[in-house]
C-alpha positions in Angstrom: 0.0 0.0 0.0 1.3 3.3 -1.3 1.3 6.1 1.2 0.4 9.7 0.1 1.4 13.1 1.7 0.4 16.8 1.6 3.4 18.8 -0.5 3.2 21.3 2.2 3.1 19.7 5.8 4.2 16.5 5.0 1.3 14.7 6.4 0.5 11.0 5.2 -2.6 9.7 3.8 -3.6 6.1 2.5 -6.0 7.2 -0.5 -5.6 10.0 -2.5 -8.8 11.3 -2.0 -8.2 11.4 1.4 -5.4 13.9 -0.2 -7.4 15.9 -1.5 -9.9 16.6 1.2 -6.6 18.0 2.9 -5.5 20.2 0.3 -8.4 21.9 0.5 -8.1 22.6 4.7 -4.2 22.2 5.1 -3.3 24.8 7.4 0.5 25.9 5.9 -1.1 25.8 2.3 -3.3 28.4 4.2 -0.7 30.3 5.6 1.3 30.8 2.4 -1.7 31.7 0.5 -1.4 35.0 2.3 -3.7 37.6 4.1 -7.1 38.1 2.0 -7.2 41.6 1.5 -4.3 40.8 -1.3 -5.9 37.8 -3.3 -9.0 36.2 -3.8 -8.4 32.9 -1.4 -10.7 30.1 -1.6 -13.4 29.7 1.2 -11.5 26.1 2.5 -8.7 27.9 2.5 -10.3 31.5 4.3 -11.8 29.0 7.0 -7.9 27.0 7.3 -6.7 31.0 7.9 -9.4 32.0 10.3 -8.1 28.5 12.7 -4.3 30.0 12.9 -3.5 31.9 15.5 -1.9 35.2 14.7 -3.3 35.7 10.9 -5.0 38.4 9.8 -8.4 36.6 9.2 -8.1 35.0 13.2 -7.3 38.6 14.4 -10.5 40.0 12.6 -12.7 36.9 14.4 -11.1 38.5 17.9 -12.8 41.3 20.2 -11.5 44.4 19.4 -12.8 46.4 23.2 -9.5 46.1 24.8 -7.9 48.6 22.7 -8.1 52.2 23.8 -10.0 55.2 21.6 -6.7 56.9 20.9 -5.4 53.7 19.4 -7.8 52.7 17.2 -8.1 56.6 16.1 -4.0 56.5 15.4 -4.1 53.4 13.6 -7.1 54.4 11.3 -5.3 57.9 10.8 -2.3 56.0 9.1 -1.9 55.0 5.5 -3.4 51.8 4.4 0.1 50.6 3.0 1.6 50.8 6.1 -1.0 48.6 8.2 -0.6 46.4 5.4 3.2 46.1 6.0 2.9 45.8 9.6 -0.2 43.0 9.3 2.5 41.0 7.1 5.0 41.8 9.6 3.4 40.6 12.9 1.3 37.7 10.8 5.2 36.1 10.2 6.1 36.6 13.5 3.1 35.3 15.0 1.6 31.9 13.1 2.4 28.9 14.2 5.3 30.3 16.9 4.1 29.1 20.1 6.0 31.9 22.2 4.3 34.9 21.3 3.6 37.8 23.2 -0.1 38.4 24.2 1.3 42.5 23.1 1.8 41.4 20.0 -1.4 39.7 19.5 -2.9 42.4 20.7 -1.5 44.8 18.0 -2.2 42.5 15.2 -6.0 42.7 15.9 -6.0 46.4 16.7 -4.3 46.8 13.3 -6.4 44.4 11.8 -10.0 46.1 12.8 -8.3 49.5 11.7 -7.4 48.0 8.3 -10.7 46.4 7.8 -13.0 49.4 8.7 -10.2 51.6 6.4 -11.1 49.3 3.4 -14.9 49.2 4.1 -14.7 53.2 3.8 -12.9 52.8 0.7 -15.4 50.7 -0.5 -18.2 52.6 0.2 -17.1 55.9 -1.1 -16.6 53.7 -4.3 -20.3 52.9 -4.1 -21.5 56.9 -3.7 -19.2 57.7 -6.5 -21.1 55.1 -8.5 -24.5 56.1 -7.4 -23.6 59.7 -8.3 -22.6 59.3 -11.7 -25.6 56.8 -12.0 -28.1 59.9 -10.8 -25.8 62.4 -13.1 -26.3 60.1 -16.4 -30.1 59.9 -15.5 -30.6 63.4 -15.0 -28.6 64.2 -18.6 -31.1 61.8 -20.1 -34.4 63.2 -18.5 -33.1 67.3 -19.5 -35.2 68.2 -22.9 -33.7 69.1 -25.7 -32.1 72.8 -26.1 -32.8 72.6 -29.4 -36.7 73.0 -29.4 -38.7 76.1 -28.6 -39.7 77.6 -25.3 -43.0 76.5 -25.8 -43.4 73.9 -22.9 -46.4 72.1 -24.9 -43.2 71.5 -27.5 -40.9 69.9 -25.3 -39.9 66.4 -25.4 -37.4 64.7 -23.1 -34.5 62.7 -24.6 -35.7 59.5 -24.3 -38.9 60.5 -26.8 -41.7 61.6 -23.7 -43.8 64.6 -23.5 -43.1 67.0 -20.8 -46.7 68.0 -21.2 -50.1 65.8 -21.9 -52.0 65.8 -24.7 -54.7 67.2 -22.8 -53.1 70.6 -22.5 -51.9 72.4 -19.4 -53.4 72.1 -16.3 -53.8 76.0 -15.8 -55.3 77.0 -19.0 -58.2 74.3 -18.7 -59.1 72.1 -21.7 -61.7 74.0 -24.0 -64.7 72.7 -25.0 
């Protein structure tokens, strides 16, 4: 009977289906996948991160109400490269090292809720930006034309409706 092992923590299996079931959870495949806010990660793989102690997706899953105010308002005033650079930092300090500082741990989930709420701001800024060239391109469409005459029973709106019914206006009364 052959045996089968995972490429990256050398653990043996009988079957390789057994294999692959692994591959999908191994923990130091994981690991090396890095943090998710750079790649796209596989869910088996986001759930594998969120087990390790001292990862960026653990540190997000932790309480954040031990940190003070002043903190979390310095660490949310600095540049999103920076947190980045110290997440990668602490995260190769802290996984899988079993003599880590609880200070330490307690940084990388400070900086890790400040990272995360910086890129939710991001994001939603993105979405009003969106929503306000969405209203602007309506509102060009919906203008009439400059090109027709005052006359607001000639009007017509770009996208071929009457600014007026054919009834006539509503002031002058329909005549009989």
């Amino acid at each position: 009977m052959s045996v089968f092992s995972c490429s990256e923590c050398g653990w043996p299996f009988k079957a390789p289906t057994e294999q692959k079931k692994h591959n999908k959870r191994c923990v130091r495949k994981a690991y090396l996948a890095g943090p998710s806010y750079k790649s796209d990660i596989p869910k088996g793989l986001l759930k594998a991160r969120r087990t390790i102690e001292g990862t960026y997706e653990w540190a997000l899953l932790q309480s954040n109400k031990a940190t003070s105010n002043k903190l979390k308002i310095a660490f949310t005033s600095t540049p999103k490269e920076k947190l980045a650079k110290e997440i990668e930092r602490l995260e190769s300090i802290l996984a899988f090292n079993e003599n880590c500082s609880d200070k330490e741990l307690k940084r990388l989930i400070a900086i890790s809720h400040a990272f995360s709420s910086i890129q939710n701001q991001v994001s939603q800024s993105d979405k009003k930006n969106l929503r306000k060239a969405a209203v602007r391109d309506l509102n060009s469409k919906l203008k009439p034309d400059k090109n027709m005459s005052n006359d607001i029973m000639d009007v017509y709106f770009k996208s071929g409706v009457r600014a007026v019914r054919s009834g006539g206006l509503p002031s002058l009364g329909k005549k009989k």
